[in-house]
N, C-alpha and C positions, 0 to 999 in steps of 0.2 A: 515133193514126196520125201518125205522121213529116211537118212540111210539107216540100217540098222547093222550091229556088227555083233556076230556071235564068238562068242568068246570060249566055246566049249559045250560038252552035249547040253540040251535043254533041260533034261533031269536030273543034271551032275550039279547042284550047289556048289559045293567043296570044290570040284574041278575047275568051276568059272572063276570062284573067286582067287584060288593057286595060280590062274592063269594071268589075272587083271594084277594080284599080286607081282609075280615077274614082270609084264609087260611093263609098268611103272617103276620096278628097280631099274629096266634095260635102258629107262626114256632118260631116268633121272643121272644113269650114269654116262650115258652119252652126253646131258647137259654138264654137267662137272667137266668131262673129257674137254667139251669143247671151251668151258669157261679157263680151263688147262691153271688153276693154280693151288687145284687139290687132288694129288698125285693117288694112281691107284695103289690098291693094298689097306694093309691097318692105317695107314696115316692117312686114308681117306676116312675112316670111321670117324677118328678121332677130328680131323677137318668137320665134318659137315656136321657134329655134334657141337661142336663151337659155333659155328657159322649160326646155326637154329635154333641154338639153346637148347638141346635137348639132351638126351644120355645118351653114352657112347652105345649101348644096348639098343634103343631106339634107333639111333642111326645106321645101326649093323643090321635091323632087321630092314628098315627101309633100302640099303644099299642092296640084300641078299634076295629080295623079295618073300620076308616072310612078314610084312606086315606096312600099312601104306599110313601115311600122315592125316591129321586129324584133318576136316573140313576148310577149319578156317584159317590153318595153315600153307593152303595150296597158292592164295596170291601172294603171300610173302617168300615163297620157294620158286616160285616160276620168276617174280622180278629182282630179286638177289641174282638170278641164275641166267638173267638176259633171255627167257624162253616167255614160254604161255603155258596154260593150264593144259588145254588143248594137248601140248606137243607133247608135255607131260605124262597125261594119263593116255592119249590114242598113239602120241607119236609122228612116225610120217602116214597114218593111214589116216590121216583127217579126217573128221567129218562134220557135218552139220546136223549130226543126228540128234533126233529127242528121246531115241532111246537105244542103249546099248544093251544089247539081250535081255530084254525086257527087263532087268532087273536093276539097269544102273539109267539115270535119267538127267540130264542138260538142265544146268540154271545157267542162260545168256547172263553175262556180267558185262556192264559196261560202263561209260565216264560221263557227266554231264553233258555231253554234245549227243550221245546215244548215236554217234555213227562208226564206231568202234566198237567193237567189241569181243568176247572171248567165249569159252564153255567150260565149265565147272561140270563136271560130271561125278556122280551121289548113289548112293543106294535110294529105293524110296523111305527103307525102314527109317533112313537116318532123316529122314524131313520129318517122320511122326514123330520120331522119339524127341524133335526138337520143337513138335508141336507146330509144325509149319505146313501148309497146303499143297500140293504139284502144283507145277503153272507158276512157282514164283522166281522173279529174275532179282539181279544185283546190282546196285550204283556204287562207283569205288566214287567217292568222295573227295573234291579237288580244293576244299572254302572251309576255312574255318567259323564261318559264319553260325553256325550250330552248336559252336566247343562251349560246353563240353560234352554235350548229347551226341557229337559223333566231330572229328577231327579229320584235314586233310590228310587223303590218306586210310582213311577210315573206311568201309563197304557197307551199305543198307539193305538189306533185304526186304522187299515188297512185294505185292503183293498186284499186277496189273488188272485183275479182273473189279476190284476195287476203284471206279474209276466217277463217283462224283460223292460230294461229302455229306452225308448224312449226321455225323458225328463230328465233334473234337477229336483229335491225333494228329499223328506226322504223315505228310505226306510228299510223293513226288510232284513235285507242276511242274506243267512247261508253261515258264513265261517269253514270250518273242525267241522261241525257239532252243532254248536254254533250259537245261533241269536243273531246279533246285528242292534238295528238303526244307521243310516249314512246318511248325508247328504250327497249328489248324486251330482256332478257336472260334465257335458259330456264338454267335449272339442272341438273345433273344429275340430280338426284331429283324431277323433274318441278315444281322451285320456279318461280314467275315473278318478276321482279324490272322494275317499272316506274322507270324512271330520267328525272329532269330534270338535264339538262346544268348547267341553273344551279345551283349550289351552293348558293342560298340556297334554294331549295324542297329539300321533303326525297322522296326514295325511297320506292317501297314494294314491298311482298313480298306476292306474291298466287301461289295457287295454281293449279293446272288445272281446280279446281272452280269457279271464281269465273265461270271463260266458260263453265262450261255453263250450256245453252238451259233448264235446269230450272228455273236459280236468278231467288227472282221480280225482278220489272221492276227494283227499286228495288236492288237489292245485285249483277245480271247486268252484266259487262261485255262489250260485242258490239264485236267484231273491225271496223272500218269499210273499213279498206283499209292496205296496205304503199305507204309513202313510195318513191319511187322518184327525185326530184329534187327542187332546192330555187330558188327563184326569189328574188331576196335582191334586195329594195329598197332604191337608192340605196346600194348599196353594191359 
Protein backbone atom coordinates (compact mmCIF):
# COMPACT_ATOMS: atom_id res chain seq x y z
CA UNK A 1 0.00 0.00 0.00
CA UNK A 2 1.18 3.45 -1.38
CA UNK A 3 2.05 5.97 1.73
CA UNK A 4 0.95 9.19 0.87
CA UNK A 5 1.79 12.50 2.71
CA UNK A 6 -0.20 15.71 2.59
CA UNK A 7 1.52 18.59 2.42
CA UNK A 8 -1.25 21.25 2.89
CA UNK A 9 -5.05 21.87 2.09
CA UNK A 10 -5.93 19.90 -1.16
CA UNK A 11 -7.13 23.12 -2.91
CA UNK A 12 -4.23 25.37 -1.66
CA UNK A 13 -1.55 24.95 -4.75
CA UNK A 14 0.52 27.78 -3.57
CA UNK A 15 0.24 26.56 0.22
CA UNK A 16 1.68 22.91 -0.88
CA UNK A 17 4.23 23.99 -2.72
CA UNK A 18 5.46 27.19 0.23
CA UNK A 19 5.30 24.08 2.28
CA UNK A 20 7.48 21.42 0.16
CA UNK A 21 9.43 24.72 -0.42
CA UNK A 22 10.47 24.97 3.44
CA UNK A 23 10.46 21.48 4.25
CA UNK A 24 13.60 21.06 1.83
CA UNK A 25 15.33 24.26 2.99
CA UNK A 26 14.93 22.61 6.79
CA UNK A 27 16.37 18.97 5.27
CA UNK A 28 19.04 20.59 3.29
CA UNK A 29 20.12 22.59 6.18
CA UNK A 30 20.21 20.06 8.70
CA UNK A 31 22.33 18.14 6.03
CA UNK A 32 25.05 21.12 5.79
CA UNK A 33 24.64 21.30 9.99
CA UNK A 34 25.49 17.84 10.03
CA UNK A 35 28.19 17.76 7.20
CA UNK A 36 29.48 20.87 10.01
CA UNK A 37 31.99 22.57 7.50
CA UNK A 38 29.64 25.29 6.06
CA UNK A 39 28.84 27.52 9.10
CA UNK A 40 25.28 29.05 9.51
CA UNK A 41 24.58 32.69 8.42
CA UNK A 42 25.70 34.62 5.03
CA UNK A 43 28.70 32.44 4.91
CA UNK A 44 26.55 29.50 4.40
CA UNK A 45 25.00 31.15 1.17
CA UNK A 46 28.04 32.04 -0.16
CA UNK A 47 29.53 28.11 0.90
CA UNK A 48 26.92 26.33 -0.78
CA UNK A 49 26.91 28.65 -3.80
CA UNK A 50 30.56 27.42 -4.35
CA UNK A 51 30.10 24.01 -3.45
CA UNK A 52 27.15 23.76 -6.50
CA UNK A 53 28.16 26.17 -8.86
CA UNK A 54 25.44 28.10 -8.64
CA UNK A 55 24.58 32.15 -7.53
CA UNK A 56 24.76 33.18 -4.29
CA UNK A 57 20.97 34.27 -5.03
CA UNK A 58 20.06 30.82 -5.90
CA UNK A 59 21.58 29.45 -2.79
CA UNK A 60 19.77 32.06 -0.53
CA UNK A 61 16.54 31.05 -1.91
CA UNK A 62 17.37 27.25 -1.59
CA UNK A 63 18.67 27.75 2.02
CA UNK A 64 15.42 30.37 2.96
CA UNK A 65 13.02 28.01 1.21
CA UNK A 66 11.93 30.14 -1.34
CA UNK A 67 12.71 28.01 -4.18
CA UNK A 68 14.06 24.14 -4.55
CA UNK A 69 17.00 22.87 -7.02
CA UNK A 70 16.47 21.83 -10.46
CA UNK A 71 15.72 17.98 -11.04
CA UNK A 72 18.90 16.91 -11.93
CA UNK A 73 20.73 18.44 -9.56
CA UNK A 74 19.23 16.44 -6.56
CA UNK A 75 21.89 13.43 -6.76
CA UNK A 76 24.70 15.62 -6.99
CA UNK A 77 23.42 17.57 -3.70
CA UNK A 78 22.44 14.61 -1.56
CA UNK A 79 26.05 12.81 -2.46
CA UNK A 80 28.33 16.00 -1.86
CA UNK A 81 26.20 16.21 1.30
CA UNK A 82 26.67 12.34 2.52
CA UNK A 83 22.62 12.11 2.62
CA UNK A 84 19.89 10.75 -0.05
CA UNK A 85 17.27 12.30 -2.08
CA UNK A 86 14.81 10.83 0.17
CA UNK A 87 16.08 12.59 3.53
CA UNK A 88 16.30 15.66 1.36
CA UNK A 89 13.01 16.34 0.20
CA UNK A 90 10.74 14.00 3.13
CA UNK A 91 13.38 14.10 5.61
CA UNK A 92 12.96 11.98 8.73
CA UNK A 93 9.34 11.23 7.69
CA UNK A 94 10.31 8.67 5.12
CA UNK A 95 8.56 7.11 2.91
CA UNK A 96 8.16 4.65 0.23
CA UNK A 97 5.52 6.57 -1.29
CA UNK A 98 4.55 6.93 -5.14
CA UNK A 99 2.80 9.82 -4.30
CA UNK A 100 3.05 12.90 -2.32
CA UNK A 101 -0.17 14.76 -2.47
CA UNK A 102 -1.03 13.72 -5.48
CA UNK A 103 0.85 16.34 -6.90
CA UNK A 104 4.51 15.25 -6.44
CA UNK A 105 5.43 11.59 -7.72
CA UNK A 106 8.71 8.99 -6.91
CA UNK A 107 11.20 8.05 -9.61
CA UNK A 108 13.08 4.72 -7.77
CA UNK A 109 16.78 5.51 -8.72
CA UNK A 110 19.02 3.06 -8.52
CA UNK A 111 22.86 1.31 -9.33
CA UNK A 112 23.62 -1.61 -11.56
CA UNK A 113 22.95 -4.23 -8.86
CA UNK A 114 19.18 -2.60 -8.56
CA UNK A 115 19.14 -3.78 -4.91
CA UNK A 116 19.76 -0.32 -3.63
CA UNK A 117 18.15 2.19 -3.96
CA UNK A 118 16.60 5.84 -3.56
CA UNK A 119 13.49 8.31 -4.35
CA UNK A 120 13.53 11.30 -6.38
CA UNK A 121 10.51 12.92 -5.86
CA UNK A 122 8.94 15.55 -9.00
CA UNK A 123 6.14 17.39 -9.84
CA UNK A 124 4.27 15.44 -12.76
CA UNK A 125 4.21 18.69 -14.76
CA UNK A 126 7.89 18.50 -14.75
CA UNK A 127 7.94 14.84 -16.45
CA UNK A 128 5.69 16.48 -19.34
CA UNK A 129 7.42 19.38 -19.82
CA UNK A 130 10.47 17.11 -20.27
CA UNK A 131 8.54 14.95 -22.39
CA UNK A 132 8.84 11.80 -20.24
CA UNK A 133 6.03 9.28 -19.19
CA UNK A 134 4.94 8.45 -15.17
CA UNK A 135 6.15 5.08 -14.24
CA UNK A 136 9.80 5.94 -15.32
CA UNK A 137 12.67 4.95 -12.82
CA UNK A 138 16.70 5.86 -12.95
CA UNK A 139 20.15 3.98 -13.20
CA UNK A 140 23.15 6.15 -11.69
CA UNK A 141 25.69 4.72 -14.01
CA UNK A 142 28.88 2.85 -12.46
CA UNK A 143 31.06 1.77 -16.38
CA UNK A 144 32.30 3.84 -18.66
CA UNK A 145 31.77 1.43 -21.08
CA UNK A 146 29.05 3.78 -22.90
CA UNK A 147 31.47 7.18 -22.78
CA UNK A 148 30.57 9.12 -24.15
CA UNK A 149 26.73 8.56 -24.35
CA UNK A 150 26.65 8.54 -20.59
CA UNK A 151 29.93 8.31 -18.13
CA UNK A 152 30.35 6.73 -14.68
CA UNK A 153 28.64 8.49 -12.67
CA UNK A 154 26.23 9.44 -15.04
CA UNK A 155 22.03 8.61 -14.30
CA UNK A 156 19.71 7.03 -17.33
CA UNK A 157 16.36 7.56 -17.23
CA UNK A 158 14.08 4.60 -18.59
CA UNK A 159 11.45 3.74 -19.15
CA UNK A 160 10.34 -0.09 -17.38
CA UNK A 161 7.17 -0.79 -19.17
CA UNK A 162 9.36 -0.96 -22.13
CA UNK A 163 10.38 -4.26 -21.71
CA UNK A 164 11.38 -6.46 -25.13
CA UNK A 165 12.83 -4.92 -28.31
CA UNK A 166 11.00 -3.96 -31.10
CA UNK A 167 13.18 -1.33 -32.31
CA UNK A 168 17.08 -0.06 -32.29
CA UNK A 169 17.81 2.24 -29.00
CA UNK A 170 19.54 2.06 -25.62
CA UNK A 171 18.39 0.02 -23.41
CA UNK A 172 18.68 -1.57 -19.84
CA UNK A 173 19.47 -5.54 -19.71
CA UNK A 174 20.00 -7.62 -17.14
CA UNK A 175 22.63 -9.95 -18.07
CA UNK A 176 23.47 -12.98 -15.26
CA UNK A 177 22.08 -10.59 -12.85
CA UNK A 178 23.86 -7.25 -13.63
CA UNK A 179 22.37 -4.12 -15.46
CA UNK A 180 23.88 -2.73 -18.16
CA UNK A 181 23.17 0.10 -20.86
CA UNK A 182 23.58 -1.04 -24.62
CA UNK A 183 23.07 0.24 -27.49
CA UNK A 184 20.49 -2.04 -29.32
CA UNK A 185 20.91 -2.61 -32.98
CA UNK A 186 18.12 -5.39 -34.62
CA UNK A 187 19.24 -6.89 -37.90
CA UNK A 188 17.41 -7.74 -40.45
CA UNK A 189 17.46 -11.37 -40.03
CA UNK A 190 16.35 -11.15 -36.75
CA UNK A 191 20.35 -10.65 -35.42
CA UNK A 192 20.72 -8.56 -32.17
CA UNK A 193 23.84 -6.67 -32.03
CA UNK A 194 24.71 -5.20 -28.40
CA UNK A 195 27.07 -2.17 -28.77
CA UNK A 196 29.36 -0.30 -26.27
CA UNK A 197 30.07 3.26 -27.51
CA UNK A 198 33.42 2.97 -26.05
CA UNK A 199 35.66 1.35 -28.41
CA UNK A 200 37.66 -0.33 -26.12
CA UNK A 201 34.88 -2.77 -24.96
CA UNK A 202 34.04 -5.11 -27.63
CA UNK A 203 30.37 -5.72 -29.24
CA UNK A 204 28.33 -8.49 -29.22
CA UNK A 205 25.82 -10.52 -31.55
CA UNK A 206 23.15 -12.09 -29.80
CA UNK A 207 20.04 -13.47 -31.26
CA UNK A 208 16.15 -13.34 -30.57
CA UNK A 209 16.61 -16.45 -28.81
CA UNK A 210 18.89 -15.31 -26.09
CA UNK A 211 15.58 -13.08 -24.67
CA UNK A 212 13.45 -15.71 -24.68
CA UNK A 213 11.74 -16.43 -21.30
CA UNK A 214 12.76 -20.30 -21.91
CA UNK A 215 16.40 -19.80 -21.91
CA UNK A 216 17.58 -20.82 -18.17
CA UNK A 217 18.42 -17.90 -15.57
CA UNK A 218 22.11 -18.03 -16.31
CA UNK A 219 22.45 -17.59 -20.32
CA UNK A 220 18.43 -15.50 -20.40
CA UNK A 221 18.91 -11.91 -21.09
CA UNK A 222 15.67 -9.84 -19.72
CA UNK A 223 14.69 -6.59 -21.44
CA UNK A 224 14.83 -4.01 -18.18
CA UNK A 225 13.53 -0.94 -19.76
CA UNK A 226 14.33 1.66 -22.88
CA UNK A 227 16.60 4.61 -22.10
CA UNK A 228 14.57 7.60 -22.78
CA UNK A 229 17.12 10.41 -21.28
CA UNK A 230 20.36 10.93 -19.95
CA UNK A 231 21.36 13.00 -16.82
CA UNK A 232 25.21 13.76 -17.38
CA UNK A 233 27.28 14.71 -14.21
CA UNK A 234 29.18 17.68 -14.06
CA UNK A 235 29.16 17.99 -17.30
Amino acid sequence: MNTVIRLGEPDDKTLRQKTFRKQFADNLNAALDRRGAIPSGYGRVIGVAELFGVSQNTAANWLKGEGVPELFRLPEIAETLNTTIEQLVVGDRGTGAHVIDEHYTVIDVHGADDDESHALYTLPETLRELGLPNGIRMMQVFSDDMDPYVRSGDVVVYDPRINRIHASGVFILNIRDTLFVRRVQCGIRGDIRLICDNNRFDDELLSEADFDAGQPDDKRIDVVGCVMARILIGR
